[in-house]
C-alpha positions as CSV (number, residue, x, y, z in Angstrom):
1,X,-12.3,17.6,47.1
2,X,-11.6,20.4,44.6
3,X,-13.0,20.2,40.9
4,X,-9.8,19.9,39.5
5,X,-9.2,16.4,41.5
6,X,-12.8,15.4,40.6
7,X,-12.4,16.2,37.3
8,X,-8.9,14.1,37.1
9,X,-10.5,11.1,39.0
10,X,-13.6,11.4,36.1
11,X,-10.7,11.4,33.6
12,X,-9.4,8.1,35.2
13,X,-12.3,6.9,35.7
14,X,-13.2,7.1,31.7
15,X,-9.9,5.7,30.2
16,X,-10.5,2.5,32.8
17,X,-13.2,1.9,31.4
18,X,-12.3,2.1,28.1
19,X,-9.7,-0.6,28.4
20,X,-12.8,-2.5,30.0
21,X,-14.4,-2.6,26.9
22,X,-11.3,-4.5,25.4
23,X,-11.5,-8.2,24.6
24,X,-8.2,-9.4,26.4
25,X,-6.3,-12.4,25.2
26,X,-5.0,-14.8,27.7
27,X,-1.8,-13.4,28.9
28,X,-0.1,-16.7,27.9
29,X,-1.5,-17.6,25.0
30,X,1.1,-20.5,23.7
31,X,-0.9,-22.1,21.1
32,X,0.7,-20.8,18.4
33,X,3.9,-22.1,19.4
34,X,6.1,-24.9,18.3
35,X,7.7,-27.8,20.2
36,X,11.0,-25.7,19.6
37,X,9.0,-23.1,21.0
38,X,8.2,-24.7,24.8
39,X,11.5,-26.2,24.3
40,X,13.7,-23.6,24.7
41,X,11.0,-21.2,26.6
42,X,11.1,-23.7,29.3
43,X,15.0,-23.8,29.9
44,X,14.7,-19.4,30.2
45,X,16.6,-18.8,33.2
46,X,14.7,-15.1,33.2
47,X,11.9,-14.8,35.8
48,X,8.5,-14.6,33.7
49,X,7.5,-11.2,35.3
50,X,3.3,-10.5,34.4
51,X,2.8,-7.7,33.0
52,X,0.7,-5.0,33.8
53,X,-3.4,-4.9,32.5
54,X,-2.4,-1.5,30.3
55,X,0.2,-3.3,28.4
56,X,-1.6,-7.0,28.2
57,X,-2.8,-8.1,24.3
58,X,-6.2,-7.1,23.8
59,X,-7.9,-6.1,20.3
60,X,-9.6,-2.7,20.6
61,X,-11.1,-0.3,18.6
62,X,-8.5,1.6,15.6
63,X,-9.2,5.3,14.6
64,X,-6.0,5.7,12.5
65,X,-6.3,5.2,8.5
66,X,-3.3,2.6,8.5
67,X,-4.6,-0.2,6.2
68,X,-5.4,-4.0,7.9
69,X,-2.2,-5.9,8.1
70,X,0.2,-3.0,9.0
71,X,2.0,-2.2,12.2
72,X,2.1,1.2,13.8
73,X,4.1,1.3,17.1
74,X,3.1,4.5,19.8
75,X,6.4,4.8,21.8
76,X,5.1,7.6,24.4
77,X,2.4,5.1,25.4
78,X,4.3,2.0,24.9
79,X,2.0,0.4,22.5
80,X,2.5,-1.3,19.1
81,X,-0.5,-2.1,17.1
82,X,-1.2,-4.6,14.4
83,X,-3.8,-3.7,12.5
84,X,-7.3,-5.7,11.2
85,X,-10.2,-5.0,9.1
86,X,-13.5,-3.2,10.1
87,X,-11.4,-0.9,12.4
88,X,-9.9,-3.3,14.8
89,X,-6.1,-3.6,15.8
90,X,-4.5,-5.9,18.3
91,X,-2.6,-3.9,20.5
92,X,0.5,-5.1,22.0
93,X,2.6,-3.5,25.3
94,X,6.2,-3.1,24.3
95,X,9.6,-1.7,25.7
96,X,10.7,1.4,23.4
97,X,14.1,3.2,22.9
98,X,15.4,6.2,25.0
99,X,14.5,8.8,23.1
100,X,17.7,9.5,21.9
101,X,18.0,6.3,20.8
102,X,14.4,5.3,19.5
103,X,13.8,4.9,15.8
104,X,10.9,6.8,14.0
105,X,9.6,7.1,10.8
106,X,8.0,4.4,7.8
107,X,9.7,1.6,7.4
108,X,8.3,-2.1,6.2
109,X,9.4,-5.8,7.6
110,X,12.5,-6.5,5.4
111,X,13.1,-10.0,7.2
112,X,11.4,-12.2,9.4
113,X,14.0,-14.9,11.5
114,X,12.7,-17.5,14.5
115,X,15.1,-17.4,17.6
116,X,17.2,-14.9,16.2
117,X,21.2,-14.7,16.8
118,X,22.1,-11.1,18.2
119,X,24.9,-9.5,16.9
120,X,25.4,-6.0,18.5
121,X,26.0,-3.6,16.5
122,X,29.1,-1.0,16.6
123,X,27.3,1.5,18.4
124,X,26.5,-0.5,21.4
125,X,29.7,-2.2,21.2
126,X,30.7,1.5,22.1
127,X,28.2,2.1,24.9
128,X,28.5,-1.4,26.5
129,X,32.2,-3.0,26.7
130,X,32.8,-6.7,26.9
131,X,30.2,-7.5,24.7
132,X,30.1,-10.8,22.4
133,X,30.3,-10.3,18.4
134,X,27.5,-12.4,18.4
135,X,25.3,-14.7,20.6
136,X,23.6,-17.6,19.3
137,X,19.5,-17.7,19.2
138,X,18.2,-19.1,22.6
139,X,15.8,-18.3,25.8
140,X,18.5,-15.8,27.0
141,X,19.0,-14.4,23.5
142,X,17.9,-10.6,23.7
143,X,16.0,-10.6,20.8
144,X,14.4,-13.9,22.1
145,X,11.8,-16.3,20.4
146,X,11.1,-13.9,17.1
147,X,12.7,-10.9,15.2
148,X,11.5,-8.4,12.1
149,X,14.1,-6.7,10.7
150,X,12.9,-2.9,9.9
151,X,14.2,-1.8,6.6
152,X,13.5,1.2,4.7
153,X,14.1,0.7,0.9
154,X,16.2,-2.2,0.4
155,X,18.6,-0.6,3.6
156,X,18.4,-2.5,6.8
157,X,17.6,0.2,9.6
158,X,19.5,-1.8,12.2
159,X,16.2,-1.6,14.1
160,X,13.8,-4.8,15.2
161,X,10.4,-5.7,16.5
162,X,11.6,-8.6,18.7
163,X,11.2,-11.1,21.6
164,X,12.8,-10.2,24.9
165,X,14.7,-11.9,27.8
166,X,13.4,-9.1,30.3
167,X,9.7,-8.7,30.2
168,X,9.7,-6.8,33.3
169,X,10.4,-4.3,31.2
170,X,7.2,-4.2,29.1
171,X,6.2,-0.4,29.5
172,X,9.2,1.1,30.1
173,X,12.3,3.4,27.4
174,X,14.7,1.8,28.0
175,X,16.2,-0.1,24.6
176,X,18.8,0.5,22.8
177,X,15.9,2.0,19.9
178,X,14.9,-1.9,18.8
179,X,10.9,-2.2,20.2
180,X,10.7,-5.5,22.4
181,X,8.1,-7.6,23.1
182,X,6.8,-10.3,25.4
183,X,8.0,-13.6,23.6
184,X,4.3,-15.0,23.2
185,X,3.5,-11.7,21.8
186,X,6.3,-11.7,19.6
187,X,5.3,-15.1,17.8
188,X,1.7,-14.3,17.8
189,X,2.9,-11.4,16.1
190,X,4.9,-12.7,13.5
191,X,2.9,-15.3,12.4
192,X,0.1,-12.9,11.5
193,X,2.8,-10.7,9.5
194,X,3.8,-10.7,6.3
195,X,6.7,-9.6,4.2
196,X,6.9,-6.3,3.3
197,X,4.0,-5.0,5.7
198,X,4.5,-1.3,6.4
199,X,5.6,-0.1,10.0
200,X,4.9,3.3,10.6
201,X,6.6,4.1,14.1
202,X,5.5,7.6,15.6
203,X,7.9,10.2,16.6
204,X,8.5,11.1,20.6
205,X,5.4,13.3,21.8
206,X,3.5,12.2,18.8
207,X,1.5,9.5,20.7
208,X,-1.9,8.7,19.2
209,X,-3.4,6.1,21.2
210,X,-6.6,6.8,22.4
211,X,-6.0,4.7,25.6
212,X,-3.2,6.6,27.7
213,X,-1.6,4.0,29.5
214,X,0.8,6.2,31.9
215,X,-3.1,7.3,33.5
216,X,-4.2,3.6,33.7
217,X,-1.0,3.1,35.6
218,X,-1.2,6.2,38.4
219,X,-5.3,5.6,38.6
220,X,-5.1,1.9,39.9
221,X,-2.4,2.5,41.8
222,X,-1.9,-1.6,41.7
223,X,1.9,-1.4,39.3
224,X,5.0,0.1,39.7
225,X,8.0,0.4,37.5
């Protein structure tokens, strides 16, 4: 084996065990939820795929200076991160915008809405014909069990932090630019939120997460996307 390959499986080897060191949440934590909740979660008609370990909630270890309360997303790794005190965050996997599409920049949580209604906007009306004005909140909704609404100012971005009816997608760019989330993530998200918390989403190839998930993926060889 040449040094180069050592020195890569050593690289591996190290981030592993970094998200070792992780204290991991159940992956379907539903005690936050409501009987309206496991009501309509139970009539999803979406298969509940498992995500993989890199993207599963776990609080780790927070070397940016946002302040506790905040939420910073890291498209190129796929992570958004809510943070706590004593340098802690929660760390959440989530499906990000093509890059074209993704949003970036400072924003703060304008609105906060519980099963959501979806109502595409204009410019996927354009890219995807046949589309509904608007679909009512519900299991298959798209924006499933929660939504923020990002605003900047008093402007609504057009850009959410939501629910999802396709978790299999956790990890992926693939979005129309809103940042998806596994439903129980989604409500254990928003219930630790409040109005007007800054969101500071980085811009493509400005990942800082000091986990690198795409690495964790290749070096346990176990998921595929």
């Amino acid at each position: 084996m040449s040094l180069r390959s050592k020195l890569g499986l050593l690289a591996v080897g190290l981030i592993l065990a970094g998200c070792q060191t992780a204290t991991q949440f159940e992956a379907a934590n539903t005690k936050a939820f409501k009987p309206r909740d496991k009501e309509l979660l139970a009539k999803a008609r979406y298969v509940n795929s498992p995500v993989a370990e890199p993207f599963r909630r776990a609080i780790v270890d927070y070397h940016r200076k946002e302040a506790p309360g905040s939420i910073m997303v890291d498209s190129d790794n796929h992570y958004l991160y809510y943070v706590l005190d004593n340098g802690k965050a929660i760390r959440y996997g989530v499906t990000v915008g093509e890059e074209a599409l993704a949003f970036s920049g400072v924003a703060r949580v304008g609105n906060k809405r519980e099963w959501p209604d979806w109502v595409p906007t204009a410019d996927i009306h354009k890219r995807i014909e046949g589309l509904p004005q608007r679909v009512s909140g519900g299991p298959d909704n798209p924006l499933g069990a929660r939504a923020l609404y990002l605003y900047q100012g008093n402007k609504d971005t057009l850009f959410r932090i939501h629910g999802t009816n396709q978790p299999e997608y956790i990890g992926a760019s693939i979005s129309s630019g809103c940042i998806r989330m596994l439903n129980e993530d989604v409500i254990d998200l928003y219930d630790r939120v409040q109005p007007n918390a800054p969101v500071v989403v980085l811009e493509p190839k400005h990942g800082d997460s000091p986990f690198n998930s795409r690495m964790a993926l290749q070096g346990s060889g176990n998921y595929s996307f």
